[in-house]
N, C-alpha and C positions, 0 to 999 in steps of 0.2 A: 424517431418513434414511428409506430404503426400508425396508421391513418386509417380511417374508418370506413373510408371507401376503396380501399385494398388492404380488406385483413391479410394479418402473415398464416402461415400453414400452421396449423395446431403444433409439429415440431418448434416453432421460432417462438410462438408466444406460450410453450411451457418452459423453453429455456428464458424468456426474457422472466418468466413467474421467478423462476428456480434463483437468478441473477439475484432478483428484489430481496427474493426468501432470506438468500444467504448476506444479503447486505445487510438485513435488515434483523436477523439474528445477532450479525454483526457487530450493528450498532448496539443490540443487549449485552453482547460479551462488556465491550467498552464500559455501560452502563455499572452492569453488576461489580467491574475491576472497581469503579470512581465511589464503592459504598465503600461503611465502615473496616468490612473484613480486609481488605487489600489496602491499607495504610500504611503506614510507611513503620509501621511497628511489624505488621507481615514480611516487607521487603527484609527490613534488619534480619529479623528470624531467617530467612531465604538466603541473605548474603552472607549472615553467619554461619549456617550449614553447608552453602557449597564451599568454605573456607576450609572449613573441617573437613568435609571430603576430599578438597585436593591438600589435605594436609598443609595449608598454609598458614601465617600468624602474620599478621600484621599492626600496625601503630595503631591505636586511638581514630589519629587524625587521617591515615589513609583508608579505614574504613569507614569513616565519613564521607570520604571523596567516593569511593567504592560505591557507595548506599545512593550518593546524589546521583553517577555515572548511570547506577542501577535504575533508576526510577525514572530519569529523563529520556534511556535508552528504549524503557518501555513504554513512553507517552509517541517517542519517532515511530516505531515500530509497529505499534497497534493503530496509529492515524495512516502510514506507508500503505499497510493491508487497509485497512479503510476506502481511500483513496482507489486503489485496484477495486475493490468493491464495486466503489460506486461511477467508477469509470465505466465498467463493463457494463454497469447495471443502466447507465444513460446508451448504451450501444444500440438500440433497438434493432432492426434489421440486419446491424454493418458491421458483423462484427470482426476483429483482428485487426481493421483498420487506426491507424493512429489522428486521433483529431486532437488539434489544440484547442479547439470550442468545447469540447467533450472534456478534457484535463485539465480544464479553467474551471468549468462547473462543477466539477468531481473535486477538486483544492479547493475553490468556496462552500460547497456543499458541506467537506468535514470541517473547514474551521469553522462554520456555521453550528456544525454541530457538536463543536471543540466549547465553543462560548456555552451552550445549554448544559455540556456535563460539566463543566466549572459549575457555572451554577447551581446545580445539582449537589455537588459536594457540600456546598454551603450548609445545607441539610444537613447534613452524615456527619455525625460525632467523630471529630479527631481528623475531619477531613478539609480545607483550607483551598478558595476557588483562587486561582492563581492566572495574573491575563499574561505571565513571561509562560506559562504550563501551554495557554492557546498557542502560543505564537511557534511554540517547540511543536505544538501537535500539527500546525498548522507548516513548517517546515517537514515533519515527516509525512505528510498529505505531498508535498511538493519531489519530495526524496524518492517516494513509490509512484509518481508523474517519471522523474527522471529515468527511473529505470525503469518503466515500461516504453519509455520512447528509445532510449539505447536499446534494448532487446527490438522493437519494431526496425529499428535502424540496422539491425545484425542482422534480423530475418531477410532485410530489404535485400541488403547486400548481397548474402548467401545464394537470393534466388538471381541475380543479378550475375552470379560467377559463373553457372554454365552457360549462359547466351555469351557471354563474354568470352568462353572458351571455346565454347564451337566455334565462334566467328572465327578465332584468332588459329584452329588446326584447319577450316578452312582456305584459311591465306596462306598457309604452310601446305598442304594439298595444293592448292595453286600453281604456287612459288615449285613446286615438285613434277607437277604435270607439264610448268611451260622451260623446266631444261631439257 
């Protein structure tokens, strides 16, 4: 973070603003999904229309499975982006860099905030706080860790291939100068 006795340049701490803003809308989107309107009566509606539009029919029971696939895939998904969120948003000064203290915090941070919207639903008519719902959200918090460290890993690499290349037409230049 910024320290108080070397602020960052007005650029760093309107991007670290911007970071928060959008984490923290974020976290609203989440919010507003876990009320009554986005229930698993919406999902139905949602899986049964895009069925329809790819012209599919299926069983009873596999749109059951469909519906479950549907809903857990959007509890990974929206904690994954979460996580990103709030990874970047712990970045203070440093940013691009990959830290594991940073992507611990950012995984606790949402399944911490995975237990308050269970809780939350508890509330909400038709809505059911569920702690196997955390542990999924709390796996796609881990999911969007993973893939931001393979992409830091591929960046890594990439910049790694032309020093690796010059060195190696150097030696080849060499090998060429001393026949």
């Amino acid at each position: 973070m910024i320290s108080l006795l070397n602020p960052a340049p007005s650029h760093q701490r309107l991007r670290i603003i911007l970071l928060w803003v959008t984490t923290i809308v974020w976290a609203g989107v989440i919010y507003f999904l876990s009320t009554e309107t986005f229930g698993a009566r919406f999902s139905a509606w949602l899986l049964e229309n895009i069925l329809r539009l790819l012209h599919l029919h299926v069983s009873a029971a596999t749109f059951e499975l469909l519906h479950i696939i549907l809903r857990k895939s959007a509890h990974l998904t929206e904690y994954a982006i979460f996580s990103l969120f709030l990874y970047h948003a712990f970045e203070g000064i440093q940013p691009h860099a990959w830290r594991l203290r940073r992507a611990i915090f950012a995984v606790l941070a949402a399944a911490l905030y995975s237990l308050t919207d269970e809780y939350h639903q508890t509330f909400e008519p038709g809505r059911t706080a569920s702690l196997v719902d955390c542990g999924i959200d709390t796996l796609g918090a881990i999911a969007g860790m993973l893939v931001l460290y393979g992409n830091s890993r591929v960046i890594q690499a990439k910049s790694k291939r032309p020093a690796a290349e010059s060195a190696r037409m150097a030696e080849v230049a060499k090998g060429v100068a001393g026949e």
